[in-house]
C-alpha positions as CSV (number, residue, x, y, z in Angstrom):
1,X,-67.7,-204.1,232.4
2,X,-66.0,-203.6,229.3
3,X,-63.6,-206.8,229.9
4,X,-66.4,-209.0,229.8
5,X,-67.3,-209.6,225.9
6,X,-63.3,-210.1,225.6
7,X,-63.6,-212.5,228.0
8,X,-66.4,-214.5,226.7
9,X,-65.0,-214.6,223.5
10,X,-62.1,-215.5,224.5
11,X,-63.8,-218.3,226.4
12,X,-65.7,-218.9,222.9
13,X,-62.6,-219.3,221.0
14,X,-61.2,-222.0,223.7
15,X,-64.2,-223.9,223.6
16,X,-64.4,-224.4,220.2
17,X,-61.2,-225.1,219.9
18,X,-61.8,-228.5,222.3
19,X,-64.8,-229.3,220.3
20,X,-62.5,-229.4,216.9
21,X,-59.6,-231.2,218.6
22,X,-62.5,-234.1,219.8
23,X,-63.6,-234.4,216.2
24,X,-60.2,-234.6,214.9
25,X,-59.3,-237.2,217.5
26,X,-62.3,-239.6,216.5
27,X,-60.6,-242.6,214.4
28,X,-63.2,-245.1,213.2
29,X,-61.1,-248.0,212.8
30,X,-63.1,-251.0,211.9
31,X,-66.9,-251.4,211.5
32,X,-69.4,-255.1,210.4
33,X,-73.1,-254.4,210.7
34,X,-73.8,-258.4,209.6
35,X,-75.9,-256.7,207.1
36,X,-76.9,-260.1,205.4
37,X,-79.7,-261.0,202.2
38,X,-80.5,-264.5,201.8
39,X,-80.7,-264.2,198.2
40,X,-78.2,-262.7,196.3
41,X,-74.7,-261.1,197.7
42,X,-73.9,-257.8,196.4
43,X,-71.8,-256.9,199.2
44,X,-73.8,-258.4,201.5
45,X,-73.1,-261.5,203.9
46,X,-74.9,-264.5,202.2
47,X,-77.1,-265.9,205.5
48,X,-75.5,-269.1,206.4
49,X,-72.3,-270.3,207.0
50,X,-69.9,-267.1,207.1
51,X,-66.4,-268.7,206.0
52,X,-64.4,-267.4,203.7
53,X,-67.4,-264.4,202.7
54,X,-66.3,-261.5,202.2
55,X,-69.0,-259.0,202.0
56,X,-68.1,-255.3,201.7
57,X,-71.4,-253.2,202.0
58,X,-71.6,-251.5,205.1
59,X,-68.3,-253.2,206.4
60,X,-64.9,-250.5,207.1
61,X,-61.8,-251.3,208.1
62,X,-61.2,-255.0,206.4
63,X,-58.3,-256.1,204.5
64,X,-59.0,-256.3,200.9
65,X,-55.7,-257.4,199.0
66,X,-52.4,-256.1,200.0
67,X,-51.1,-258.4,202.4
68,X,-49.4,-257.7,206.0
69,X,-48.0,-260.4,207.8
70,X,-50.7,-263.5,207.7
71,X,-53.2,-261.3,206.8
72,X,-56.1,-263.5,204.7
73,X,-59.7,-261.9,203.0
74,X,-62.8,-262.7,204.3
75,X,-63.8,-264.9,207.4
76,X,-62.1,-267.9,208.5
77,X,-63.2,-270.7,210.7
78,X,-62.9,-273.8,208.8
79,X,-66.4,-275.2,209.4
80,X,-70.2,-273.9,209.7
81,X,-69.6,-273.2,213.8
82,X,-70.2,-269.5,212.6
83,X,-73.4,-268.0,210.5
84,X,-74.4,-264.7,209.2
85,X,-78.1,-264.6,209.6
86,X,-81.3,-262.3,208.5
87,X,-82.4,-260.1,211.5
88,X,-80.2,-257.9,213.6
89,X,-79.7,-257.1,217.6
90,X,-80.7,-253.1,218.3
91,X,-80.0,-250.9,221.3
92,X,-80.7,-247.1,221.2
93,X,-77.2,-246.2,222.4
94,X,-76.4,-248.0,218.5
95,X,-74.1,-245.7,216.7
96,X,-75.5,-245.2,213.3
97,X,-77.8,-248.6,212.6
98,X,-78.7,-249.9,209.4
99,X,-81.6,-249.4,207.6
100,X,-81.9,-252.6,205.2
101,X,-80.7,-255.6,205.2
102,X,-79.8,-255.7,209.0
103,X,-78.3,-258.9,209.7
104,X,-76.2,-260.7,212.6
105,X,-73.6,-263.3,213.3
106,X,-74.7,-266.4,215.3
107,X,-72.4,-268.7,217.2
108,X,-73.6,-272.1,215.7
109,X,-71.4,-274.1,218.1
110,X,-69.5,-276.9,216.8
111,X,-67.9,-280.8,217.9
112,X,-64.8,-278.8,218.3
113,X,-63.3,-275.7,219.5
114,X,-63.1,-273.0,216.9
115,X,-62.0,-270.0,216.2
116,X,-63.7,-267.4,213.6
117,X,-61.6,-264.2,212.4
118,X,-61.7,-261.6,209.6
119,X,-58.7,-259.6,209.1
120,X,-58.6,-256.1,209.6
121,X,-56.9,-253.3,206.9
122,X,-53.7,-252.9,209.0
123,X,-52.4,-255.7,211.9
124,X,-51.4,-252.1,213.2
125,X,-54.2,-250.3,213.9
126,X,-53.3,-246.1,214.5
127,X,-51.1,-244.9,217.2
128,X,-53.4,-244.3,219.9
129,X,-53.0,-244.1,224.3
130,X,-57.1,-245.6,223.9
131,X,-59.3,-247.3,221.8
132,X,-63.2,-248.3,221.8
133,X,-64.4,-251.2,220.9
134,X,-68.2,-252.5,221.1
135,X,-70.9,-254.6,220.3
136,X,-74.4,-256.3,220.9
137,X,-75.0,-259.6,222.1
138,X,-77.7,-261.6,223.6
139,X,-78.2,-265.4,224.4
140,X,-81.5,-267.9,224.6
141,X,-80.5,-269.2,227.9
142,X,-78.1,-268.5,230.8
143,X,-78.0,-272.4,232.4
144,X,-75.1,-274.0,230.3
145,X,-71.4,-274.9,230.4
146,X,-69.2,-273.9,227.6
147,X,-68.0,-270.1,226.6
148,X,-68.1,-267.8,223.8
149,X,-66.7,-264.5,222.9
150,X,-66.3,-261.8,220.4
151,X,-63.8,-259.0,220.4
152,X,-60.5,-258.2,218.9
153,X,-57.1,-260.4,218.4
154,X,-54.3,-260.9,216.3
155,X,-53.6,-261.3,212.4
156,X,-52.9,-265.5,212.2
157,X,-51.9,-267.9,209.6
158,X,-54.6,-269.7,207.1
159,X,-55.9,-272.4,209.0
160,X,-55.7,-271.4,212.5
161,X,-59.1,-272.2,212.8
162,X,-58.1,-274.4,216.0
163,X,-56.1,-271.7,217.6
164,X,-57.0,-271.0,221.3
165,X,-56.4,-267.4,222.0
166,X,-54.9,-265.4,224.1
167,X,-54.3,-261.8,223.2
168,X,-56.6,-259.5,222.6
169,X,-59.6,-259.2,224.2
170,X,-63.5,-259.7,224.5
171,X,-67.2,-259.5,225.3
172,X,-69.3,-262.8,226.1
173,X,-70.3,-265.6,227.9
174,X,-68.5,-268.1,230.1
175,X,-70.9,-270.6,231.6
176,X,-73.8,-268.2,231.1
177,X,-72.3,-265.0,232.7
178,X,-71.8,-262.1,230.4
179,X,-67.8,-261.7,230.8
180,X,-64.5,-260.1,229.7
181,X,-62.0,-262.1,228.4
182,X,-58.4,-260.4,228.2
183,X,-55.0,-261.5,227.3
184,X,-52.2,-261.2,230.4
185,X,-49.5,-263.0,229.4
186,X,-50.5,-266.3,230.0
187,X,-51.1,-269.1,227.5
188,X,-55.2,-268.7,227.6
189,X,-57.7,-265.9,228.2
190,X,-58.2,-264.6,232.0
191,X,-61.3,-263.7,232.5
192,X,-63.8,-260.9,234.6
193,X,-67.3,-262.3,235.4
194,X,-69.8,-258.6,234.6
195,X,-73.0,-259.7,234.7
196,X,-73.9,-263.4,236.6
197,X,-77.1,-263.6,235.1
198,X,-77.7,-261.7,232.5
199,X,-81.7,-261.4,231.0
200,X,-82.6,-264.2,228.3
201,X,-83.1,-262.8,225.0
202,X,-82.3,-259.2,226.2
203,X,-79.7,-257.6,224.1
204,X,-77.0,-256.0,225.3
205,X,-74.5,-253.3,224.2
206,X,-70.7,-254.2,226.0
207,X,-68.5,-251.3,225.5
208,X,-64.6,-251.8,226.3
209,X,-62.5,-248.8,226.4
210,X,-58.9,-250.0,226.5
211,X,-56.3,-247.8,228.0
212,X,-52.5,-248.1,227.4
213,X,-49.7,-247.4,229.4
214,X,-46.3,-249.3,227.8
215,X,-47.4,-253.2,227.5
216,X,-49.8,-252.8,230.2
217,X,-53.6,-252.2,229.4
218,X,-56.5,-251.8,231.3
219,X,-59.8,-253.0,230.5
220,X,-62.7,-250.9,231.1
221,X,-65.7,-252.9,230.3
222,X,-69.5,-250.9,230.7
223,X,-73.0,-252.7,229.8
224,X,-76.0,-251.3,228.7
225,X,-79.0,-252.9,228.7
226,X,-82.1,-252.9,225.6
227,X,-82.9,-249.4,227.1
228,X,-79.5,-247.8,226.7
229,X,-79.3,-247.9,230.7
230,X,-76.2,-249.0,232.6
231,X,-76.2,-252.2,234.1
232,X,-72.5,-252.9,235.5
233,X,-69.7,-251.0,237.9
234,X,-67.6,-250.3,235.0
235,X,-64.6,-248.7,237.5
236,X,-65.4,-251.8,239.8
237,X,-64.5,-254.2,237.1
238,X,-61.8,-252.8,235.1
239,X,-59.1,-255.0,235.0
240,X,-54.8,-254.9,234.1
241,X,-53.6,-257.1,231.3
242,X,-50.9,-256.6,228.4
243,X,-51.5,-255.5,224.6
244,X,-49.1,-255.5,222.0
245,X,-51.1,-252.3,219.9
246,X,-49.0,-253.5,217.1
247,X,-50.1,-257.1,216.8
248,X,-52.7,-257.8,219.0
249,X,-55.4,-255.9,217.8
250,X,-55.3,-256.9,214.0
251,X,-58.7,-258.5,213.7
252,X,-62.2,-259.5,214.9
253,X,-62.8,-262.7,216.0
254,X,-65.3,-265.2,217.7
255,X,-64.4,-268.2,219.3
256,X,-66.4,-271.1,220.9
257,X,-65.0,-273.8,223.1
258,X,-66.0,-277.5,222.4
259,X,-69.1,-278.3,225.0
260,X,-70.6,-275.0,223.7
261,X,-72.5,-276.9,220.6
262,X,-75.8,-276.8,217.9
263,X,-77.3,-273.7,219.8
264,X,-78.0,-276.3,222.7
265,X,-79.2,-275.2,225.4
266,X,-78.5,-271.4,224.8
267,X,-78.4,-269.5,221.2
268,X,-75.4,-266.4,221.0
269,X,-75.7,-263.4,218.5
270,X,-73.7,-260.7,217.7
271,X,-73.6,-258.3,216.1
272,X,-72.2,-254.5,215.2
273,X,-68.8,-254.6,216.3
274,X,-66.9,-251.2,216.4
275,X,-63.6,-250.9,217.0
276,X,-62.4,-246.9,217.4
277,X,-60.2,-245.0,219.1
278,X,-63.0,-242.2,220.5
279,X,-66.0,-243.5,222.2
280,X,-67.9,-241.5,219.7
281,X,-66.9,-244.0,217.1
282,X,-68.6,-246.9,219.1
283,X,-71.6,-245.7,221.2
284,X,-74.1,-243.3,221.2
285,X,-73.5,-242.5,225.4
286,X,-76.0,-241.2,227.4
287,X,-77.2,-237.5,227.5
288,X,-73.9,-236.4,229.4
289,X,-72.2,-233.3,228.3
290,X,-68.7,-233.7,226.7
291,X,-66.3,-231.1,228.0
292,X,-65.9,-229.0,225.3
293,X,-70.0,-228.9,225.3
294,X,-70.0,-228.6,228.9
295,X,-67.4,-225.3,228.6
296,X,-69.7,-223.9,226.0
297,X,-72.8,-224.5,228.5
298,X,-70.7,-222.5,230.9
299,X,-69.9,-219.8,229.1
300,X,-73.3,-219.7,228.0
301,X,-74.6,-219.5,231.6
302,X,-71.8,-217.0,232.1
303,X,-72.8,-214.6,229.3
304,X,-76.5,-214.9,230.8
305,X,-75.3,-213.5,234.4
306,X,-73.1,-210.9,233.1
307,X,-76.1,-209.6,230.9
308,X,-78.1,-209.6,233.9
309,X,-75.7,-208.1,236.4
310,X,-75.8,-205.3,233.7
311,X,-79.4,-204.8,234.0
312,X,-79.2,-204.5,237.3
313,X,-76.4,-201.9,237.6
314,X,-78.4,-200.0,234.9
């Protein structure tokens, strides 16, 4: 009888000792709300065209001066195929949303192919086996030709506003479908159909959890629908490709190929990208114990039946 308090405390110490090593895992890396004023800057994205802006409220993560490589401030496309806008997507699985000024980032289209990107602080982001990455999209219409994505690439040269890629990886929509689009070595994107038809004007949250083993990576993509529920087969459709952690993942971009153009016949938003390396950094998940809460639920229930055993032997 007597072993039992040792026990649970024991249990106790272990326990909390998970829950502190979670926390100290978390690494927010990189974080844009959109959160755009039509007025006046003041850290805020200007609504319209988004090159070269380089707002700073509510934004973590971005370069700001001391250069890396190609690293540039702000974002670069070029042209007007990219605008920050007043109004934001939601989702209740949203990790920490803003309260004014919520804005979003709409893929104009464009005559050409183009290529949005905003630097992040380091072309190298931490040392990490995973990272998180998410955000919230939605489009108008799910019956045209033409793609467009959002997700995370590589630190390029001013001017590369042309530049197909092809390492990385990212969330949206080829030909209507919501899809995956991952680097594997080739000389474009390959890509993972996840939802065929996905709901008009519905927004979605896309979380990818991207797990590393040497140059190989695999995909994980999940999908939540406007009321945090989970659409997709997320073991179903992860999918192998190769990441250089050192240079691929070095900033956000958004790119739309040339017969996606003026917002005809579909409109693309997004908005609230996260890029971390716990999933607590990019989603709120469902009500699912972690394990460190799920051990302290167990020595709970644990300390419970002991109590009771002792009431009955008494």
């Amino acid at each position: 009888m007597s072993s039992r308090p040792s026990i649970l405390s024991f249990g106790l110490a272990i326990a909390c000792i998970l829950l502190a090593r979670e926390r100290a895992q978390a690494n927010l890396i990189a974080l844009d709300n959109f959160e755009t004023t039509s007025t006046s800057s003041s850290g805020f994205y200007l609504a319209g065209n988004i090159n070269g802006q380089t707002a700073t409220t509510d934004t973590v993560g971005y370069y700001t001066g001391s250069a890396s490589g190609n690293q540039i401030a702000g974002w670069q496309s070029g042209t007007g195929a990219f605008l920050a806008q007043v109004g934001g997507l939601t989702n209740p699985l949203l990790v920490s949303p803003p309260t004014t000024n919520d804005g979003s980032f709409l893929a104009a289209g464009n005559a050409n192919p183009r290529l949005q990107y905003r630097d992040l602080a380091s072309i190298s982001p931490p040392v990490s086996s995973d990272y998180y990455f998410s955000l919230l999209l939605s489009e108008s219409a799910t019956s045209y030709t033409g793609s467009v994505y959002a997700g995370l690439g590589s630190s390029r040269p001013s001017g590369a506003n042309a530049t197909i890629p092809a390492n990385g990886f990212n969330i949206g929509f080829n030909n209507g479908a919501l899809s995956l689009f991952y680097g594997n070595g080739s000389a474009s994107y390959a890509t993972e159909s996840l939802l065929a038809a996905p709901t008009a004007n519905q927004t979605y949250l896309v979380e990818v959890h991207l797990s590393l083993s040497g140059p190989n990576a695999t995909f994980t993509p999940s999908i939540y629908d406007s009321t945090g529920t989970l659409v997709n087969s997320p073991g179903a459709q992860a999918v192998t490709g190769t990441i250089n952690s050192s240079t691929d993942l070095g900033a956000f971009q958004s790119w739309i190929s040339t017969n996606f153009t003026n917002q005809s016949p579909s409109k693309v938003v997004f908005d609230d990208f996260r890029f971390g390396t716990a999933e607590s950094d990019v989603i709120n998940p469902p009500s699912v114990p972690e394990p460190a809460s799920a051990v302290l639920l167990a020595l709970g229930s644990l300390g419970i039946a002991a109590r009771r055993r002792k009431r009955q032997m008494s």
